[in-house]
C-alpha positions in Angstrom: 16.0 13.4 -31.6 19.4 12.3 -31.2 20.7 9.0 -33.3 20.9 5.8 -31.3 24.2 4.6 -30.4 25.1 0.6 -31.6 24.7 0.1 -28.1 21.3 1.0 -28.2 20.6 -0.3 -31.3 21.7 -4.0 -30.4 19.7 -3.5 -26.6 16.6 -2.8 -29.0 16.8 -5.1 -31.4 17.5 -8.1 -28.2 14.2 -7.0 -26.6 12.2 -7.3 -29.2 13.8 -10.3 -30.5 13.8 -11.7 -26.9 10.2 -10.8 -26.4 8.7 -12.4 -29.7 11.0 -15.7 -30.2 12.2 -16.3 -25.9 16.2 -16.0 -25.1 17.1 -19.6 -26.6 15.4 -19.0 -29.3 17.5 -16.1 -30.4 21.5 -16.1 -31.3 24.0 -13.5 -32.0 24.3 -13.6 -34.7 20.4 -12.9 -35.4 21.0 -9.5 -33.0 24.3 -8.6 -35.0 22.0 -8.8 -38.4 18.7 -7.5 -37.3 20.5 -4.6 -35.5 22.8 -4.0 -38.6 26.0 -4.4 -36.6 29.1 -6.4 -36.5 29.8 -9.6 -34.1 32.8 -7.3 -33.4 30.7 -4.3 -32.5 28.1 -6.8 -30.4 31.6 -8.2 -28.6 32.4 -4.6 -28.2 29.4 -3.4 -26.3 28.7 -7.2 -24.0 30.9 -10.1 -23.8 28.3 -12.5 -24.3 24.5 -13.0 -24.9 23.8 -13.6 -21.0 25.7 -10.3 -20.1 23.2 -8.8 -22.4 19.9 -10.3 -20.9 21.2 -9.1 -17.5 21.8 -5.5 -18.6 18.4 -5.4 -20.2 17.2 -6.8 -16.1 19.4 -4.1 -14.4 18.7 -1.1 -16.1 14.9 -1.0 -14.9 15.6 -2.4 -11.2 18.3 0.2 -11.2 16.0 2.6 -12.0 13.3 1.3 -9.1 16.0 1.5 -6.7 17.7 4.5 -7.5 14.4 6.4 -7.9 13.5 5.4 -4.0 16.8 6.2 -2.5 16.2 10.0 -3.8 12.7 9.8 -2.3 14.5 8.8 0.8 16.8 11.6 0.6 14.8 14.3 -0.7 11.5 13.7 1.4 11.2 14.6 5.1 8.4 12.5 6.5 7.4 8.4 5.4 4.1 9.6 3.6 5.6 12.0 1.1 8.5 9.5 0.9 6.2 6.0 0.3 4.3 8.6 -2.8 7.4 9.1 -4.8 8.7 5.8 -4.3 5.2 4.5 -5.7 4.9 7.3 -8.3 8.1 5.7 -10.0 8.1 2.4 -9.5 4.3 2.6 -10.9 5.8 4.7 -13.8 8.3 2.0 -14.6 6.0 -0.3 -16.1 5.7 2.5 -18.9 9.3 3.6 -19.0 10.7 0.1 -19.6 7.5 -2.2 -20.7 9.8 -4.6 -22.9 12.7 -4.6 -20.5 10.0 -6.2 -17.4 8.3 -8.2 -19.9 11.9 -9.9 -21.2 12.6 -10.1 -17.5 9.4 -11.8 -16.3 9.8 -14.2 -19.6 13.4 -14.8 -19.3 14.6 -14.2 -15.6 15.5 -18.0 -15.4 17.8 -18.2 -17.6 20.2 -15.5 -15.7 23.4 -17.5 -14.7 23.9 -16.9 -11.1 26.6 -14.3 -11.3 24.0 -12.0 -12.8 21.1 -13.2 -10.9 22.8 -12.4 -7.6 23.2 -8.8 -8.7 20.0 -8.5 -9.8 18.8 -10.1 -6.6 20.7 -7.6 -4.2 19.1 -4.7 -5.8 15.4 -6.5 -5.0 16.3 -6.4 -1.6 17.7 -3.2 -1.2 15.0 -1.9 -2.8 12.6 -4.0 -0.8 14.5 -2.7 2.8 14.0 1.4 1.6 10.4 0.4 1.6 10.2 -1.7 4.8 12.4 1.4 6.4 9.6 4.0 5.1 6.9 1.9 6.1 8.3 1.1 9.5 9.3 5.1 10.3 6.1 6.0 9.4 4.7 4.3 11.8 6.7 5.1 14.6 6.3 8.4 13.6 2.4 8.0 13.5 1.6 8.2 10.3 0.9 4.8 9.7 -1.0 2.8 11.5 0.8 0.7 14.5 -1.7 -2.5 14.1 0.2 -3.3 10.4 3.3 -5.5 10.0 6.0 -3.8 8.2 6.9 -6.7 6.0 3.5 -8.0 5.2 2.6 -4.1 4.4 5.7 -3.7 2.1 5.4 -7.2 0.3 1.7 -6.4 -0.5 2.5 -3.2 -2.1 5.0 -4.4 -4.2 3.2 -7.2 -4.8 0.5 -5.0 -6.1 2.5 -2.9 -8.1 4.2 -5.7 -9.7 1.5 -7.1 -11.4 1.1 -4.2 -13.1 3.4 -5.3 -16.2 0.3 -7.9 -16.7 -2.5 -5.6 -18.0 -1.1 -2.2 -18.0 -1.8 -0.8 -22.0 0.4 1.9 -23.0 -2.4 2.8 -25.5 -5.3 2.1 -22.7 -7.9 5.0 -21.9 -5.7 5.8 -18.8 -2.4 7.1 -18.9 0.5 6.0 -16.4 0.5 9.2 -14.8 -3.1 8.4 -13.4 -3.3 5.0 -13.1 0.6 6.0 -10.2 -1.7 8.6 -8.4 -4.8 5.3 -8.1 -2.1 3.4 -6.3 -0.8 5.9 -4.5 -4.4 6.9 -3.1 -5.1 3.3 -2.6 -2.2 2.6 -0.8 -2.1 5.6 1.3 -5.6 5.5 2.3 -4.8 1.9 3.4 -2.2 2.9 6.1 -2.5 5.8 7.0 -3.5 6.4 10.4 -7.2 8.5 10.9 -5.2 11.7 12.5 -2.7 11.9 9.3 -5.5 11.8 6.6 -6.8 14.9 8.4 -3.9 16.6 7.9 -4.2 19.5 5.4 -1.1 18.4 3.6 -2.0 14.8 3.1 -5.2 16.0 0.9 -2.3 16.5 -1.8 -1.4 12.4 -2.0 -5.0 11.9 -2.9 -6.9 11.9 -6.2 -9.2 14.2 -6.8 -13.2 13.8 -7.8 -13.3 14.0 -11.8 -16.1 13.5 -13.7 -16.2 12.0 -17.7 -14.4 9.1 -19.1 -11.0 7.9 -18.1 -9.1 9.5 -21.0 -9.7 13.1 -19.7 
């Protein structure tokens, strides 16, 4: 395994420190000692303490973001396109567990400069899912009764609240708990005619029998 950078080191070292003793209630200097750096080599790397707390917000809703743009772009029709986007933006929660719990804890102290960025990428985020949901269902794949933004909201909604109870040591790993809220979710709005589809079977999970750790 490669050695981690100072970069990574001091990123570490802030989200722990961030996520035991809150964003006030850790300095700079407390990051440069714990992380076994310099205030040059923290200066280095972020200007300031807040530039810090914004990366650790970007990096995952960069991730979210990026991650459904490439569904967009890779995937033909809404349905396989609204999976992947939920396969990774479930998967997140895993990936970057101490980067969404700093962010939930510590959002409000963004200054606004940082906050806006942050913000745009919500929304763009939010619009590739309202598009999806909203081609689907001109296409007829979803179904025509559901409002696009109520549909979208409620998903991420959902998915959200994930960073609340999800266990990285639980009896069920990320992987399955994506392919329950994909099933969910598609079985939700899809239309009748598309879950009849051979190929949709695929998006579904299949019958399993034993405990949840198999």
């Amino acid at each position: 395994m490669a050695e981690k950078t100072l970069r990574d080191r001091i990123i570490d070292t802030a989200l722990h420190l961030f996520e035991k003793y809150g964003y006030h209630g850790v300095t700079v200097d407390r990051i440069v000692t714990e992380s076994n750096t310099s205030k040059g080599g923290f200066y280095h790397n972020f200007k300031s303490k807040d530039e810090l707390l914004y990366h650790i917000h970007d990096v995952f809703i960069t991730y979210v973001l990026n991650k459904a743009q490439e569904a967009y772009e890779n995937y033909t029709t809404s349905t396989e396109r609204l999976y992947a986007i939920i396969q990774s933006f479930v998967k997140v929660f895993h990936l970057y567990k101490p980067h969404i719990t700093v962010f939930y804890q510590e959002s409000t102290y963004l200054k606004p400069e940082y906050s806006e960025k942050i913000n745009r990428k919500r929304d763009e985020f939010k619009e590739v899912i309202f598009r999806v949901i909203r081609e689907g269902i001109e296409a007829g794949e979803f179904r025509s009764e559901l409002s696009v933004e109520i549909t979208g909201m409620s998903i991420i909604g959902m998915v959200n609240w994930t960073y609340k109870w999800y266990n990285p040591d639980g009896p069920m790993t990320i992987e399955r708990i994506a392919n329950y809220f994909a099933d969910f979710i598609l079985h939700s709005i899809l239309t009748e005619e598309a879950k009849r589809r051979p190929q949709i079977s695929n998006f579904f999970i299949k019958p399993f029998s034993g405990s949840f750790s198999k």
